[in-house]
C-alpha positions in Angstrom: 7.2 -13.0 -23.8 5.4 -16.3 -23.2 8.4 -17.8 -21.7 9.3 -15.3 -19.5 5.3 -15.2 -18.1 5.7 -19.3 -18.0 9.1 -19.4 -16.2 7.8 -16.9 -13.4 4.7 -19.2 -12.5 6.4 -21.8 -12.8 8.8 -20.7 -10.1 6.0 -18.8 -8.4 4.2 -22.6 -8.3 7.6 -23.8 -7.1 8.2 -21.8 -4.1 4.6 -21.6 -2.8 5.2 -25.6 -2.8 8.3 -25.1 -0.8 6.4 -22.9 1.7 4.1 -25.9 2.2 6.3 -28.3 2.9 8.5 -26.7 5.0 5.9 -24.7 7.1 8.5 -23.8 10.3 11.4 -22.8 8.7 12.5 -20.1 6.7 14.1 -21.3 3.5 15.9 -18.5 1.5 13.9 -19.6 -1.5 10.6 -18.7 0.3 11.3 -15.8 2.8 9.2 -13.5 0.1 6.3 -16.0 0.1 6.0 -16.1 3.8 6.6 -12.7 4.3 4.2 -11.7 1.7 1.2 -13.2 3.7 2.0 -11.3 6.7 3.1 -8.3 4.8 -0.4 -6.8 5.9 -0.2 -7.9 9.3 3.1 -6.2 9.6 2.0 -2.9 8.1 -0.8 -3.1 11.1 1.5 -3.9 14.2 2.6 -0.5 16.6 5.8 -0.6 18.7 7.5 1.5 20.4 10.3 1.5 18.2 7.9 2.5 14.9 6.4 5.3 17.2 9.9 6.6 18.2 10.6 6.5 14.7 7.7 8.1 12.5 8.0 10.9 15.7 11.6 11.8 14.4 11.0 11.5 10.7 7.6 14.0 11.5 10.4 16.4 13.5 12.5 16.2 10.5 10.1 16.5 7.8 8.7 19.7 10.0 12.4 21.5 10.4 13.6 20.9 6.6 10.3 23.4 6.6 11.1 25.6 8.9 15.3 25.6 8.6 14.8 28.0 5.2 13.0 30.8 7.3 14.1 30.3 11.0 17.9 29.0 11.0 19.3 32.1 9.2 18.5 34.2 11.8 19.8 31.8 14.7 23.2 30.0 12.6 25.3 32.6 10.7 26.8 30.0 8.1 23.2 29.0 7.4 22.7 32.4 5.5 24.5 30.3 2.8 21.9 29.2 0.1 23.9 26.1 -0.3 24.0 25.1 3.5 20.8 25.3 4.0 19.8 23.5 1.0 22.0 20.7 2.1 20.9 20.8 5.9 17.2 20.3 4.2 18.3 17.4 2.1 20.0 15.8 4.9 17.0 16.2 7.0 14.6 14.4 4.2 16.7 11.6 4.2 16.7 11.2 8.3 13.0 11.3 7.5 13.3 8.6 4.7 15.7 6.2 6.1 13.3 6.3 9.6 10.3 5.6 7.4 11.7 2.9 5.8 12.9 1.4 9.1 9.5 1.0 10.4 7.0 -2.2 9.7 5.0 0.2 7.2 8.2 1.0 5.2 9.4 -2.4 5.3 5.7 -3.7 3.8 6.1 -0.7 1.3 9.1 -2.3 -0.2 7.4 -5.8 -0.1 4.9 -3.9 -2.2 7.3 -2.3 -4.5 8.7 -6.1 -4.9 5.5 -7.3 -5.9 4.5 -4.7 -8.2 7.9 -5.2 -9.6 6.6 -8.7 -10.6 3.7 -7.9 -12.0 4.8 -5.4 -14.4 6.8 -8.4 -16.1 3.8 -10.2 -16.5 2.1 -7.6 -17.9 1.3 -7.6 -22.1 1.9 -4.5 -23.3 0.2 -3.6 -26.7 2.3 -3.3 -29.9 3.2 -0.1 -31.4 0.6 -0.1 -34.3 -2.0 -1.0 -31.2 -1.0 1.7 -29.5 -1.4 4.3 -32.3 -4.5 2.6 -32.8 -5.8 3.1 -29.4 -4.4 6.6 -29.3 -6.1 7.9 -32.3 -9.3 6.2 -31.2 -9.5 8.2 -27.5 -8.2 11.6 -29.3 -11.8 11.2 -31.7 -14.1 10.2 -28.5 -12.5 13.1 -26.9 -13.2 15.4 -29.7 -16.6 14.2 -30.2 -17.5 14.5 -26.1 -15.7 18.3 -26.6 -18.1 19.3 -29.8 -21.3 18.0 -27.5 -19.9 20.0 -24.6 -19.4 22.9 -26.5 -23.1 22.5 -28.0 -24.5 22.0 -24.4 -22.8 24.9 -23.2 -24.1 27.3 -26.3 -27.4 26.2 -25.7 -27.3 26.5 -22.1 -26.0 30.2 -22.7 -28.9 30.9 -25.0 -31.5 29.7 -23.0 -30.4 31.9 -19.7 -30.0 35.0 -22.4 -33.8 34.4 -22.9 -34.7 34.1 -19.5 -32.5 37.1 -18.2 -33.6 39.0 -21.1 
């Protein structure tokens, strides 16, 4: 597990070196480092062509809603369960490929990348660790439970005095 965590900072250390020396040009080794910085300053950036295209993934998203209740009465074949269902999955993925088309998608899936990367860094506990740690959060919960069920019988008891 060690290894793995060495070998990826050791190429993590490798390409941020590359970026450095080679601070104009895009080397295939270091497109994700230089992308990475600007990732943000993608996601923030408007053009025309994001606006056109978030505008016909929002008019997809809103007829896959609509085609269930409005299209039967307007398309004959659509009275078909089966059409319809399909002409609603066709139209979420219109929606999805035009969302990942824009700068937002495309610094979604630098995201995803990253994340990607740090779940192989990541120690996960043992097995005995995690029955360890399981049993440990089922007794705190138990114990918070029992003083929440006291509070709440002694709560009851003092409005039944009060009320009368």
């Amino acid at each position: 597990m060690s290894n793995q965590q060495d070998n990826l900072d050791n190429k993590l250390s490798d390409t941020q070196q590359s970026a450095h020396k080679t601070p104009g040009k895009l080397v295939s080794n270091n497109k994700s480092a230089s992308n990475r910085k600007s990732a943000i300053e993608v996601a923030k950036t408007r053009s025309p062509k994001d606006m056109a295209l978030w505008a016909i993934a929002f008019v997809a998203l809103i007829g896959a809603t609509l085609v269930n209740y409005k299209l039967p009465g307007i398309w004959q074949p659509a009275n078909d369960i089966w059409t319809r269902v399909g002409i609603i999955a066709c139209l979420v993925l219109l929606a999805i490929i035009c969302l990942a088309l824009t700068n937002q998608g495309r610094s979604f899936k630098v995201l995803l990348k990253d994340a990607n990367i740090e779940l192989r860094r990541v120690t996960w506990p043992s097995k005995s660790e995690t029955i360890q740690y399981t049993w440990q959060s089922l007794l705190v919960i138990g114990i918070v439970a029992i003083i929440v069920w006291l509070l709440d019988n002694l709560f009851n008891w003092l409005v039944g005095i009060f009320i009368g």
